[in-house]
N, C-alpha and C positions, 0 to 999 in steps of 0.2 A: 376920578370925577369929583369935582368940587362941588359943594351948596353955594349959589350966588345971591340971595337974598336974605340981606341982611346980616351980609358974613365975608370978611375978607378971607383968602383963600389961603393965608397964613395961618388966621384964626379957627378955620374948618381943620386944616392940618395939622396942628398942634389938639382939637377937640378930639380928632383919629385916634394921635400919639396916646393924649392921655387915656380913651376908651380903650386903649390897648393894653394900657396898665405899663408903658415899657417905664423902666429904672434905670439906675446907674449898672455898670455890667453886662445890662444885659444883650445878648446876640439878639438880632432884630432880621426878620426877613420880609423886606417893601415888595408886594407882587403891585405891578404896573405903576413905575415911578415918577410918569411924567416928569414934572419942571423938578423934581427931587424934595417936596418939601415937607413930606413924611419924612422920609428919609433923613433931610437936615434936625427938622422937629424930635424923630431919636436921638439923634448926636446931644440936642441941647439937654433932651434931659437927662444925658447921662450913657446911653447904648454904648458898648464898647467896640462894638462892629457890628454895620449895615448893609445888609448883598440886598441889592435891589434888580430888579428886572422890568425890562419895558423891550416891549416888541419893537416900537417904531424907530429907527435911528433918526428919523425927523428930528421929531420930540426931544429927541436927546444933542442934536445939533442947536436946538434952538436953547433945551438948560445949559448949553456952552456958548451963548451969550447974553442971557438972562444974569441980570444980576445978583438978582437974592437965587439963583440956584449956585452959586460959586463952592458953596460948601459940599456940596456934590463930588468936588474932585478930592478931598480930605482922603489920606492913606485910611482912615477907619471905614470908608464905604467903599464897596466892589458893588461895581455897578456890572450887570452882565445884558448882552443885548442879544432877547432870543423870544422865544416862544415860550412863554411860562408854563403853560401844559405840560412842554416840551424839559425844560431845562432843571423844576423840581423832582425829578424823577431821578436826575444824577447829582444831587445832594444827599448830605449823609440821614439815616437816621438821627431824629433827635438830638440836631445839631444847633437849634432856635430856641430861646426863653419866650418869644415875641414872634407873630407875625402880624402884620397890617395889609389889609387885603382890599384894593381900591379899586376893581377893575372897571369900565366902561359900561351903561349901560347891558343887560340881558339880551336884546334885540341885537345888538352890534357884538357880544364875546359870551353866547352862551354855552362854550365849554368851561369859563371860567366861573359859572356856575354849575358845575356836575358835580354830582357823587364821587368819580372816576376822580375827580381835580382834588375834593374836599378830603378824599382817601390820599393822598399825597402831602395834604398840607397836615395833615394831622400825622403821617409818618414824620415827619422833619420836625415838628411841634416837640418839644420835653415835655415829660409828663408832668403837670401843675402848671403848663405853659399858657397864654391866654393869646386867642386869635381875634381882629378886630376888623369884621367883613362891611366893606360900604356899601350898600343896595340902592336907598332913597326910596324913591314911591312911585315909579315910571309907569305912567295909566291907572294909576289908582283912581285917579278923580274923575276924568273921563268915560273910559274903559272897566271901571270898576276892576282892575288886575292885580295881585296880590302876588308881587315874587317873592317879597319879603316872607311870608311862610312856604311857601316852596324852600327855603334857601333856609330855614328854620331847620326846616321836616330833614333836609341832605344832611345837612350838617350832625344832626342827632343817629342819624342812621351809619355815619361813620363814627360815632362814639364821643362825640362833644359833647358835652353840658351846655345847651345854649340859651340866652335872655336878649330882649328886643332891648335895642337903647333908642328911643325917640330924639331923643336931643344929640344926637349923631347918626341919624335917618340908617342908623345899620343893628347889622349883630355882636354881640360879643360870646366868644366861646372858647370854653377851660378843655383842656385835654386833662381826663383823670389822671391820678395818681399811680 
């Protein structure tokens, strides 16, 4: 999910990467890759390999004729097209420095808001590793709705250290040491 105001969708992307803290080296894990430009945004700053996942094969036919998604096909990213719920389950333990977690509004994929999911991403997480979850504010204004601490509260209850970033409408969260 992109910010569209007042923000190219490059510039929200690269705001992910660096809220994610990713560096040169390090293993990167993109959950919901769309047009790939987390994923590229690793590469740039250094990631030494990017496994990203996206459900839709649409999506991913369309980053195959998108131009700024070209870096997508680069030998350093595995791209896998599945179920993310589904497909971190059979990665290794503690095999990510990095994860960047972008999934689609609550309303439309809220498994990828569960305990259940947060407990998986923090298995694959290296310890001292930093996760960088996109939320946004969907019905906060109207609805007065609050996922963003829901998605606080999970996250700490599977053992992340977590802080709100405003200026990247999400969370960022450390796996202890």
């Amino acid at each position: 999910m992109h910010r569209i105001c007042g923000i190219s969708p490059w510039e929200d992307s690269m705001s992910k990467v660096a809220a994610a803290r990713v560096r040169p080296c390090c293993r990167v894990l993109d959950v919901c890759t769309g047009l790939g430009y987390t994923a590229i945004g690793s590469l740039r700053r250094g990631a030494c390999h990017v496994v990203t996942i996206e459900k839709d094969v649409n999506v991913l036919k369309i980053a195959e004729y998108n131009p700024w998604s070209r870096e997508l096909a680069s030998s350093r990213v595995t791209v896998i097209l599945g179920d993310a719920c589904e497909v971190v389950k059979y990665l290794e333990d503690s095999s990510f420095d990095r994860i960047i977690h972008d999934p689609p509004r609550f309303s439309l994929a809220g498994e990828l808001y569960s305990t259940e999911f947060y407990r998986e991403l923090y298995r694959v997480l290296k310890p001292g590793g930093f996760l960088y979850h996109y939320v946004g504010y969907p019905g906060a204004k109207y609805r007065r709705l609050d996922v963003m601490s829901g998605v606080v509260k999970r996250l700490r209850i599977v053992g992340f250290d977590v802080w709100k970033v405003d200026e990247v409408w999400g969370v960022v969260a450390r796996k202890r040491r």
